[in-house]
PyMOL Python script that loads the backbone (N, CA, C, O; Angstrom):
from pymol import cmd

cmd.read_pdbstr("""\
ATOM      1  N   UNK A   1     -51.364  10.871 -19.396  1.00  0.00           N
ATOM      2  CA  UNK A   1     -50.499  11.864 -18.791  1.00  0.00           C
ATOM      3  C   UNK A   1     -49.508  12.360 -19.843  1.00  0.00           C
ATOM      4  O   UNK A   1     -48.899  11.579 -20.574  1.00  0.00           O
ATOM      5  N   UNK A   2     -49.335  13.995 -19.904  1.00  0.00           N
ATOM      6  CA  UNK A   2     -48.556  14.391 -20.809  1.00  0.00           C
ATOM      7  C   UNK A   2     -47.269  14.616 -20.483  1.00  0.00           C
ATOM      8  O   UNK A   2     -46.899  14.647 -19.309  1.00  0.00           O
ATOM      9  N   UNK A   3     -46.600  14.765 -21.338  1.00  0.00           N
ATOM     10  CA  UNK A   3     -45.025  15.067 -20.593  1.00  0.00           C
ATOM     11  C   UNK A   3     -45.057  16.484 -19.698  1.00  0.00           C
ATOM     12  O   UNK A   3     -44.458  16.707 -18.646  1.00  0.00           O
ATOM     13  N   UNK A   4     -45.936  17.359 -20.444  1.00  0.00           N
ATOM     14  CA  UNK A   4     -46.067  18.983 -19.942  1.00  0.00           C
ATOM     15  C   UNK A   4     -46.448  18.502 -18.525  1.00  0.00           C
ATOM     16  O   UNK A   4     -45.814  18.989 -17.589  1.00  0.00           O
ATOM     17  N   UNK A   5     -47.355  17.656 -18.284  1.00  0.00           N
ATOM     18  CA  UNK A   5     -47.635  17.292 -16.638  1.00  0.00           C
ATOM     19  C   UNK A   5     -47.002  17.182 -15.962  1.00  0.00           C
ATOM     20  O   UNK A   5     -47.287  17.715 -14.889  1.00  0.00           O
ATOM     21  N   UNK A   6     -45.724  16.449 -16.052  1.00  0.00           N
ATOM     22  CA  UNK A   6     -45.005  15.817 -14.879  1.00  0.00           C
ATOM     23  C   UNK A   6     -43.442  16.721 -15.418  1.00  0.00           C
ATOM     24  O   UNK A   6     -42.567  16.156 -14.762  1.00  0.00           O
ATOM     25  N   UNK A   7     -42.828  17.704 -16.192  1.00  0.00           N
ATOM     26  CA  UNK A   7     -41.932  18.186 -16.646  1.00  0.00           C
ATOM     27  C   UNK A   7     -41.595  19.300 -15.305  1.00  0.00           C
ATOM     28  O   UNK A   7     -40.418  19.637 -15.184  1.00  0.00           O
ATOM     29  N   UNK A   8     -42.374  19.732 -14.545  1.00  0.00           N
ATOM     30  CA  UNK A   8     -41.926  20.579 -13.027  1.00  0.00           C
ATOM     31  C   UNK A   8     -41.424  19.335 -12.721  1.00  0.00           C
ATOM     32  O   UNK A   8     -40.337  19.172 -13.274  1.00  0.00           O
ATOM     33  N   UNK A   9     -41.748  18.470 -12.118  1.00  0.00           N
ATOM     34  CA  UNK A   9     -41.339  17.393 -10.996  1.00  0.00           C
ATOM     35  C   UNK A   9     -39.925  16.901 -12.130  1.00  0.00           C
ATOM     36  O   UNK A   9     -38.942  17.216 -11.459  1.00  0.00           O
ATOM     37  N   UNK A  10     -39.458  16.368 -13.327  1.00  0.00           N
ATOM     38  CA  UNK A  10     -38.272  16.074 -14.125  1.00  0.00           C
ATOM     39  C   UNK A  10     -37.243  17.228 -13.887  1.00  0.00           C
ATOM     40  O   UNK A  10     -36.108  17.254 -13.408  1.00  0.00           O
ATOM     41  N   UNK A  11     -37.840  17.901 -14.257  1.00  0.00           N
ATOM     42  CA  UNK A  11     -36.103  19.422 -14.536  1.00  0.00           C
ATOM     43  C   UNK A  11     -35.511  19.281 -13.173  1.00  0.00           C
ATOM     44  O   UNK A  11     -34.364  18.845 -13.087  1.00  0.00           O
ATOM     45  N   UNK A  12     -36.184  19.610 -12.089  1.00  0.00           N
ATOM     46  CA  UNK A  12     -35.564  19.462 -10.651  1.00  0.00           C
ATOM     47  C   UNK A  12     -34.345  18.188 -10.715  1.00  0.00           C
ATOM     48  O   UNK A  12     -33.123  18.337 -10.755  1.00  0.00           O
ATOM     49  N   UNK A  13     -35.055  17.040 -10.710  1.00  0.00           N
ATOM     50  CA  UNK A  13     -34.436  15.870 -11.086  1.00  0.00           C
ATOM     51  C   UNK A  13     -33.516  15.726 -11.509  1.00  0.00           C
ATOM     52  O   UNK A  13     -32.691  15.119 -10.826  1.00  0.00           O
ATOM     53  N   UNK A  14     -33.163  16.154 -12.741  1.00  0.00           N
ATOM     54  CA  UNK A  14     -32.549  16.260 -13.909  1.00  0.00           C
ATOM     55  C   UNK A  14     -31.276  17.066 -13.135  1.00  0.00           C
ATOM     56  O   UNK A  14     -30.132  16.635 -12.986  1.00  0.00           O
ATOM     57  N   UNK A  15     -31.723  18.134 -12.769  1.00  0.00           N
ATOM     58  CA  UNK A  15     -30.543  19.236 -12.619  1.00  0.00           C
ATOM     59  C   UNK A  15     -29.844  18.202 -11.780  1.00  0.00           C
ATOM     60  O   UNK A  15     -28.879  17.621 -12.276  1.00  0.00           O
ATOM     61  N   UNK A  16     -30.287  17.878 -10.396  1.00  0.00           N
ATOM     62  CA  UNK A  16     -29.607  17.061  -9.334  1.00  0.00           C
ATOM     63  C   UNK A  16     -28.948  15.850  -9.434  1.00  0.00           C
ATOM     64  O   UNK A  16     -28.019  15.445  -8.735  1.00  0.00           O
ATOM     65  N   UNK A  17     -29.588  15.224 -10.497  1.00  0.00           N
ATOM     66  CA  UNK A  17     -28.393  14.113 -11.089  1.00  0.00           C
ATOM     67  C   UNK A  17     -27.526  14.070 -11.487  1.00  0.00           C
ATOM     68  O   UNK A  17     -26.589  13.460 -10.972  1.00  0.00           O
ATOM     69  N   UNK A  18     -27.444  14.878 -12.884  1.00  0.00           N
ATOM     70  CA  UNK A  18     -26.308  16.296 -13.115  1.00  0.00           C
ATOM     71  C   UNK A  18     -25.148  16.587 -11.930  1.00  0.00           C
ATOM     72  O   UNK A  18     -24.041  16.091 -11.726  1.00  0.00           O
ATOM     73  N   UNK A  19     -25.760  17.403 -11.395  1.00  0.00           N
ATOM     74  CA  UNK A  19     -25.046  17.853 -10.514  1.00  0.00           C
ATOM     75  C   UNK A  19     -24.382  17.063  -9.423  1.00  0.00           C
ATOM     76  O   UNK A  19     -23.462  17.542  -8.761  1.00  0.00           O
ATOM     77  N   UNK A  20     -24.823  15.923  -9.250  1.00  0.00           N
ATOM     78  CA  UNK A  20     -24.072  14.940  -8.537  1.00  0.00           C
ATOM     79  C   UNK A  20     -23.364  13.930  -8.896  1.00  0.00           C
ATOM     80  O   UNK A  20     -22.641  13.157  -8.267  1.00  0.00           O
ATOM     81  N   UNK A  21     -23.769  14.060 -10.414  1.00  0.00           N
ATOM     82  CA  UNK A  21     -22.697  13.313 -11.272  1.00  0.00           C
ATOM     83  C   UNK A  21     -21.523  13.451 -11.325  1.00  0.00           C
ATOM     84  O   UNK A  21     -20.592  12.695 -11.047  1.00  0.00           O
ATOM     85  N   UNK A  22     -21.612  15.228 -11.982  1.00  0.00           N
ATOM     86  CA  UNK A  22     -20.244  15.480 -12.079  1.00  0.00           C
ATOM     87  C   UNK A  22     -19.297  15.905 -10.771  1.00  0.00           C
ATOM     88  O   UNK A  22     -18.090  15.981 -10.998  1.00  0.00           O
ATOM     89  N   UNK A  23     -19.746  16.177  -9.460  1.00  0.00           N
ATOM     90  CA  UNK A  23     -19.444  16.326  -8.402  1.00  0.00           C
ATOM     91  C   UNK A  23     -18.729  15.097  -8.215  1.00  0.00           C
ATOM     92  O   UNK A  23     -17.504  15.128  -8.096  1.00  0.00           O
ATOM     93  N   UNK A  24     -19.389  13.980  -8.176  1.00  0.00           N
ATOM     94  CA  UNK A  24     -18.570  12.496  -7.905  1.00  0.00           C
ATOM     95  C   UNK A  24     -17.433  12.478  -8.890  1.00  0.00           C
ATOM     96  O   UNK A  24     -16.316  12.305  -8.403  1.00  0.00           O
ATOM     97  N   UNK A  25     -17.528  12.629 -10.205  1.00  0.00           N
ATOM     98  CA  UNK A  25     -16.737  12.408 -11.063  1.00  0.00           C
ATOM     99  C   UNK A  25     -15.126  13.634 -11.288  1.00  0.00           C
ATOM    100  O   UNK A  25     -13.945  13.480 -11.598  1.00  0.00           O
ATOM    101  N   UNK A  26     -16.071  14.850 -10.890  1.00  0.00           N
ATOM    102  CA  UNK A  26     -14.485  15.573 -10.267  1.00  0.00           C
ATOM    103  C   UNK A  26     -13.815  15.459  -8.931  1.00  0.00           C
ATOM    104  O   UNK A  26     -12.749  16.003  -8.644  1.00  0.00           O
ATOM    105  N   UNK A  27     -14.465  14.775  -8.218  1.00  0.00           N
ATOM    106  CA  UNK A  27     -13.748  14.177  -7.105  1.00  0.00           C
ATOM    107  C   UNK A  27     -12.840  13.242  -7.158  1.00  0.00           C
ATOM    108  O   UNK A  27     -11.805  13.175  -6.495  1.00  0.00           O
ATOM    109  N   UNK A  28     -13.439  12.136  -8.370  1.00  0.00           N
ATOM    110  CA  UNK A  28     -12.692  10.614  -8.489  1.00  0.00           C
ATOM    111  C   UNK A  28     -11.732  11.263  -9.338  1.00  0.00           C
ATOM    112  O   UNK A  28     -10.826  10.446  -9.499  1.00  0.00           O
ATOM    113  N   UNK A  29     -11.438  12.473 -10.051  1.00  0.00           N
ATOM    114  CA  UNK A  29     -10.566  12.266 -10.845  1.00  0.00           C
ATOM    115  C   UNK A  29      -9.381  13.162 -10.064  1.00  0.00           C
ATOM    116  O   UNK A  29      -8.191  13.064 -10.364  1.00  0.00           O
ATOM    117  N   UNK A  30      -9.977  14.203  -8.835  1.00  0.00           N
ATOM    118  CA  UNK A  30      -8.884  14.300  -8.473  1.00  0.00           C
ATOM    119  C   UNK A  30      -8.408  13.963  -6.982  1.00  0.00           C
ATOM    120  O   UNK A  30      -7.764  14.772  -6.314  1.00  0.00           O
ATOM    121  N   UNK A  31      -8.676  13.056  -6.653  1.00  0.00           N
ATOM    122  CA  UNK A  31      -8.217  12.622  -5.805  1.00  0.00           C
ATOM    123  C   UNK A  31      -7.409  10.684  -5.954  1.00  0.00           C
ATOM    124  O   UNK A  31      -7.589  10.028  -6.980  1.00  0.00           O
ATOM    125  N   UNK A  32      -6.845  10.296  -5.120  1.00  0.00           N
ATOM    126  CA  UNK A  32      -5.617   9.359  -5.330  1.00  0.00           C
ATOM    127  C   UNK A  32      -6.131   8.408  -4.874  1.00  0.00           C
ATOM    128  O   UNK A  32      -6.000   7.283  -5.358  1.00  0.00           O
ATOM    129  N   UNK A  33      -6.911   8.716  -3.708  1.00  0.00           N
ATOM    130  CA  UNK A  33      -6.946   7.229  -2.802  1.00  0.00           C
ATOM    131  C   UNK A  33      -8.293   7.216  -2.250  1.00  0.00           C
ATOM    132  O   UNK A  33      -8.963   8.105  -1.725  1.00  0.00           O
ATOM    133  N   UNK A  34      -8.625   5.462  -2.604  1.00  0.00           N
ATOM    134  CA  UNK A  34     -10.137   5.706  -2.019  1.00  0.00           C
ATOM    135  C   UNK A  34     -10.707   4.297  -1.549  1.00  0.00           C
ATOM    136  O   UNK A  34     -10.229   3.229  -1.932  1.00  0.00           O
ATOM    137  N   UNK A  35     -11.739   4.410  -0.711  1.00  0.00           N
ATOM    138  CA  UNK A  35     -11.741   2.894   0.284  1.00  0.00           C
ATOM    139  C   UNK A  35     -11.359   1.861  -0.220  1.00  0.00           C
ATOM    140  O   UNK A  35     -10.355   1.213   0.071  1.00  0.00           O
ATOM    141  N   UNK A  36     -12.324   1.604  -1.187  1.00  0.00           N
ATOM    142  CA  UNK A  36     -12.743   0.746  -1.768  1.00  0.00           C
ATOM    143  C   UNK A  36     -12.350   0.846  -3.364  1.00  0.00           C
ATOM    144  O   UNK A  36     -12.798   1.879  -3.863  1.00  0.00           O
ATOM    145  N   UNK A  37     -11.370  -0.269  -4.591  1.00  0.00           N
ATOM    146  CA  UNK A  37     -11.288  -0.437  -5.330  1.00  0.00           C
ATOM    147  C   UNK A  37     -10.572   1.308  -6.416  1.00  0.00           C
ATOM    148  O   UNK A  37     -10.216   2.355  -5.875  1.00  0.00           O
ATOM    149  N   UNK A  38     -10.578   1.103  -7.537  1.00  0.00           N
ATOM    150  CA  UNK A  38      -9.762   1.828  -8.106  1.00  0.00           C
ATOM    151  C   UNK A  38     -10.292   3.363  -8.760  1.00  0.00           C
ATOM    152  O   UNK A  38     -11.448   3.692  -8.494  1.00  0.00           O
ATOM    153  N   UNK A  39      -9.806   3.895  -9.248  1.00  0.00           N
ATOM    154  CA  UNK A  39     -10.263   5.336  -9.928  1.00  0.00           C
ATOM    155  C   UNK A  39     -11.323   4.847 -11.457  1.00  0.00           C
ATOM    156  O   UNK A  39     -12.427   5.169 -11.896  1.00  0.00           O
ATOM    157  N   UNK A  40     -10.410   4.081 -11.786  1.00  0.00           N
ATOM    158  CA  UNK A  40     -11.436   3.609 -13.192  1.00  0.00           C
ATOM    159  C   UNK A  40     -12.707   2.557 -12.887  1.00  0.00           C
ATOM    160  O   UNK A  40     -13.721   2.542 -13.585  1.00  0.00           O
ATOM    161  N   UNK A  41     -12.520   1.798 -11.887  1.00  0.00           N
ATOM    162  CA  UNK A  41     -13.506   1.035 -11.226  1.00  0.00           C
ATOM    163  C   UNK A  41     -15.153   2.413 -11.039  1.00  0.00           C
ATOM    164  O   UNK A  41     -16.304   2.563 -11.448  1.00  0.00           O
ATOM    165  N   UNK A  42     -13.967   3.178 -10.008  1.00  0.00           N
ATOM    166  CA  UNK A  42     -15.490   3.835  -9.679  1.00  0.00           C
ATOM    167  C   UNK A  42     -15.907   5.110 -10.745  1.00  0.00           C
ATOM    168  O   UNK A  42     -16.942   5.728 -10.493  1.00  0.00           O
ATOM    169  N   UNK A  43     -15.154   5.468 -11.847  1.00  0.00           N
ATOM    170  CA  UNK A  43     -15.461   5.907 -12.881  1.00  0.00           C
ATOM    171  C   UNK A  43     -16.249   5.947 -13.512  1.00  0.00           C
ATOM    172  O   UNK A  43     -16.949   6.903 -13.846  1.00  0.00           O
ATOM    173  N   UNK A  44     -16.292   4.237 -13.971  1.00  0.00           N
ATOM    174  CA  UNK A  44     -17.242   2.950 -14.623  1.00  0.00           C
ATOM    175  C   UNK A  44     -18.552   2.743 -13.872  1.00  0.00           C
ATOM    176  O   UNK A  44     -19.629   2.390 -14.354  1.00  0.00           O
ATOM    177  N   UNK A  45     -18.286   3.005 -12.700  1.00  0.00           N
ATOM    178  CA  UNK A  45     -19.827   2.928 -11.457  1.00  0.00           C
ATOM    179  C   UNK A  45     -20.248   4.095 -11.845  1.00  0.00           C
ATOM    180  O   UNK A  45     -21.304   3.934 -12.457  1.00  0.00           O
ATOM    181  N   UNK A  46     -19.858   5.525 -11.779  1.00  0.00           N
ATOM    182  CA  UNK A  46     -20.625   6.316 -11.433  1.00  0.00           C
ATOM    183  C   UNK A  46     -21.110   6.905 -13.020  1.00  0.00           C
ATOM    184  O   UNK A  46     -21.970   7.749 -13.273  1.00  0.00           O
ATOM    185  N   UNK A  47     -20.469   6.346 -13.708  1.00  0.00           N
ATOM    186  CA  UNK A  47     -20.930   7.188 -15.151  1.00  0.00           C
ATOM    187  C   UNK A  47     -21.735   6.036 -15.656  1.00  0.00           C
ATOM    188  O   UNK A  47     -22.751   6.490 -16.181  1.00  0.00           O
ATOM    189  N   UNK A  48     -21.706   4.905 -15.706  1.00  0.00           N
ATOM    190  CA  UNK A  48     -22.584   3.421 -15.901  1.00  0.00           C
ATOM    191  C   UNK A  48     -23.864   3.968 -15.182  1.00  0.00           C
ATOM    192  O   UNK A  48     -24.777   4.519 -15.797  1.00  0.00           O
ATOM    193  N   UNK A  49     -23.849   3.723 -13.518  1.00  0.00           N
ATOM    194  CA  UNK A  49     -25.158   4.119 -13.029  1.00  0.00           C
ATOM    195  C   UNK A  49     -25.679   5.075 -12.704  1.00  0.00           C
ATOM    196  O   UNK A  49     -26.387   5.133 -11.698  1.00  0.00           O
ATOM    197  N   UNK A  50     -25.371   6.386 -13.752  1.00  0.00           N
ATOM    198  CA  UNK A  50     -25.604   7.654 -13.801  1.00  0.00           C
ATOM    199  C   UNK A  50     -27.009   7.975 -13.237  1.00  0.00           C
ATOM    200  O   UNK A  50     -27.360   9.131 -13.001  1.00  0.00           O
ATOM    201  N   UNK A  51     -27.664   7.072 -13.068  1.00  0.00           N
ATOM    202  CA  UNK A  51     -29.292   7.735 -12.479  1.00  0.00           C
ATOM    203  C   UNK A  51     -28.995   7.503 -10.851  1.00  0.00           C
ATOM    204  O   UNK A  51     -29.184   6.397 -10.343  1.00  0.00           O
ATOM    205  N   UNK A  52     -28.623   8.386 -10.256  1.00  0.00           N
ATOM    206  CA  UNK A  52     -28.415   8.410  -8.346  1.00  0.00           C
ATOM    207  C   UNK A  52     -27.409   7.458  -7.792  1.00  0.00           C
ATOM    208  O   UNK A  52     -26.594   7.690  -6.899  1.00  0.00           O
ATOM    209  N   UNK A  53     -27.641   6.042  -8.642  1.00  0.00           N
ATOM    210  CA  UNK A  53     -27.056   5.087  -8.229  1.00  0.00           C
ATOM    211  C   UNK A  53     -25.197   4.951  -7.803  1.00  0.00           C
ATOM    212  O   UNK A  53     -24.592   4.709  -6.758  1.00  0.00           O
ATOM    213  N   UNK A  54     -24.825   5.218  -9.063  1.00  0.00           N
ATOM    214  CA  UNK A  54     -23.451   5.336  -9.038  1.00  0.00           C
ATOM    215  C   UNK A  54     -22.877   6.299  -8.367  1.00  0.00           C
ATOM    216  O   UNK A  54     -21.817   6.115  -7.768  1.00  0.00           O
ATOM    217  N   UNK A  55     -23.618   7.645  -8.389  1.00  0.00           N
ATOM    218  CA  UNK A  55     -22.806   8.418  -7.916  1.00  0.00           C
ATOM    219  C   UNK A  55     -22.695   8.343  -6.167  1.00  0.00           C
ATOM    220  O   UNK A  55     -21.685   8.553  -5.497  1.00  0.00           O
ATOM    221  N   UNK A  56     -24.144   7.954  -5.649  1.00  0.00           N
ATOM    222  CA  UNK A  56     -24.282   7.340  -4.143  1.00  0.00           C
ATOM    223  C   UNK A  56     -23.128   6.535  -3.997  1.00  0.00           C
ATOM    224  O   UNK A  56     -22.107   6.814  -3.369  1.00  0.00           O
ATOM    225  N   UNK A  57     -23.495   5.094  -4.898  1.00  0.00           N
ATOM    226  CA  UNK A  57     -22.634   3.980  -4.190  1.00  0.00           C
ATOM    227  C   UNK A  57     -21.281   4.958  -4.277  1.00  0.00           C
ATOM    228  O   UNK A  57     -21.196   4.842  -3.054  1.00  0.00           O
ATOM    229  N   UNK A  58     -20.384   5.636  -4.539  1.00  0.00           N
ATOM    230  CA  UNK A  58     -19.239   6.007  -4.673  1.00  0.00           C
ATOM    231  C   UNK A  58     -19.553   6.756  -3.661  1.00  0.00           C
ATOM    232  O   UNK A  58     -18.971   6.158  -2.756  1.00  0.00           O
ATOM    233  N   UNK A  59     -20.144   7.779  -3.107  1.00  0.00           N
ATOM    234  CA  UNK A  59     -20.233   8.550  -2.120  1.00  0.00           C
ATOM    235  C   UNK A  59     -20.253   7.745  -0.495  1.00  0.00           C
ATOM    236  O   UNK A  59     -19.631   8.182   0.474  1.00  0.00           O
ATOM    237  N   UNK A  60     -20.923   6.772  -0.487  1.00  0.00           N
ATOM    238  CA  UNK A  60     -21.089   5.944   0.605  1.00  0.00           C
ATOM    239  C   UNK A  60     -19.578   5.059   1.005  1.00  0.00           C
ATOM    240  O   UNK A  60     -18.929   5.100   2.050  1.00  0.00           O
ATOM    241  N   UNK A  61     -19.292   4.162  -0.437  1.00  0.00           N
ATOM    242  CA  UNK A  61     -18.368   3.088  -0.318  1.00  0.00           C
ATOM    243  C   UNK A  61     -16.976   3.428  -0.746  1.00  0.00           C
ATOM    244  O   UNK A  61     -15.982   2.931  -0.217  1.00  0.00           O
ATOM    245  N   UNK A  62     -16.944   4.260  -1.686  1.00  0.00           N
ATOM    246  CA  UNK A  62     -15.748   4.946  -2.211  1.00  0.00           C
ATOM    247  C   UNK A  62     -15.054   5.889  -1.782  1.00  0.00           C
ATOM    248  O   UNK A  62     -13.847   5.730  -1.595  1.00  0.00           O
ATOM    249  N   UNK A  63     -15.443   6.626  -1.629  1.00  0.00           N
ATOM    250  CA  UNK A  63     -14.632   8.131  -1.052  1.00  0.00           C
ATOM    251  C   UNK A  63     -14.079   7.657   0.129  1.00  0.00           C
ATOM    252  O   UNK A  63     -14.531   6.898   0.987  1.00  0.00           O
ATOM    253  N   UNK A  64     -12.776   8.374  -0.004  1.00  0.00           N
ATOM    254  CA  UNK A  64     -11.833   8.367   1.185  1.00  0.00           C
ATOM    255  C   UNK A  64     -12.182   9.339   2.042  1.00  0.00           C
ATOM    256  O   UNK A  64     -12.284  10.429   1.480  1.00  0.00           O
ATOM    257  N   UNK A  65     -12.462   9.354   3.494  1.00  0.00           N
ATOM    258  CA  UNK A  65     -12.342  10.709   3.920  1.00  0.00           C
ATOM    259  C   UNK A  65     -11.082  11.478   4.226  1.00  0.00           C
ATOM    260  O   UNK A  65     -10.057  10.911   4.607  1.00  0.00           O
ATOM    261  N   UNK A  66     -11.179  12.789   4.051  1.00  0.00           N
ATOM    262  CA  UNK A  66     -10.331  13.464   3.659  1.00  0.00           C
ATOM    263  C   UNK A  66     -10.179  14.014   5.170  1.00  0.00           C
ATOM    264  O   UNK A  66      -9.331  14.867   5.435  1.00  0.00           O
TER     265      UNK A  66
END
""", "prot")
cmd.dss("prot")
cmd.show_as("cartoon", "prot")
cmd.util.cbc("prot")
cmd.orient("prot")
């Protein structure tokens, strides 16, 4: 399998991780207060488990609702 094969199904991907990265990450930076643990805590989560992971767990466990 070549990369040219499976490169439709990546870019999609790609963009949306992206994009939910930095979505989480301009949230954590501007906002004050949040469920669970600190601004640099979930900083460290969401830029550490930059593949879906981090930015979820912060979306689920972190965010305050507003």
């Amino acid at each position: 399998m070549e990369i040219k094969e499976i490169l439709p199904f990546l870019i999609p991907l790609i963009i949306i991780e992206f994009g939910l990265m930095f979505y989480v990450i301009r949230h954590i930076l501007t906002h004050d207060r949040y469920k669970r643990g600190s601004r640099g805590m979930w900083l460290l989560i969401a830029i550490i488990g930059c593949e879906f992971i981090g930015p979820i767990l912060y979306l689920l466990l972190g965010k305050e609702e507003d």
